[in-house]
C-alpha positions, 0 to 999 in steps of 0.5 A: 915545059907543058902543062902535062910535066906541071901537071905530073909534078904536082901530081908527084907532090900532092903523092908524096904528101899522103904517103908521108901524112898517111901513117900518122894520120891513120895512127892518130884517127885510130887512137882517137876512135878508141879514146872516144869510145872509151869516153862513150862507154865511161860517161867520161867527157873530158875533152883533153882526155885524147890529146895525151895518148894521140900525142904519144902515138904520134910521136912513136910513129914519127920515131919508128917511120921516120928513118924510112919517110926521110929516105922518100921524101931525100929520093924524091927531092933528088928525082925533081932536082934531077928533073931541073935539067929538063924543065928548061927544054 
């Protein structure tokens, strides 16, 4: 095993991690900037005001994506315990 393999694993890791994260993260940073905008423009300064609203988008993201992020993150899974074989080499 080289340093290069180690390195692509990660590298394949760290990728999976941000594709999986980055749709709710992105959802959740969305909904966060319209909620403090609101707040600015309101005056309103209730600090638990976005935890409901990005609570919900979170979870609609997580019901609307999350077929697809388990079909990537199985194929990924398959792909490195199909690599095992070679790790040994």
């Amino acid at each position: 095993m080289s340093v290069g393999m180690i390195v692509n694993l990660m590298r394949g890791g760290v990728f999976q991690v941000f594709i999986l994260c980055a749709p709710v993260l992105g959802a959740a940073l969305i909904v966060g900037l319209i909620v403090a905008i609101f707040q600015a423009t309101t005056s309103i300064q209730e600090q638990t005001l976005t935890f409901l609203p990005k609570m919900l988008v979170i979870l609609a993201v997580l019901a609307f994506l999350g077929g697809w992020m388990f079909d990537v993150m199985g194929n990924y899974t398959v792909n490195l315990f199909s690599q095992i074989q070679n790790l040994g080499k």
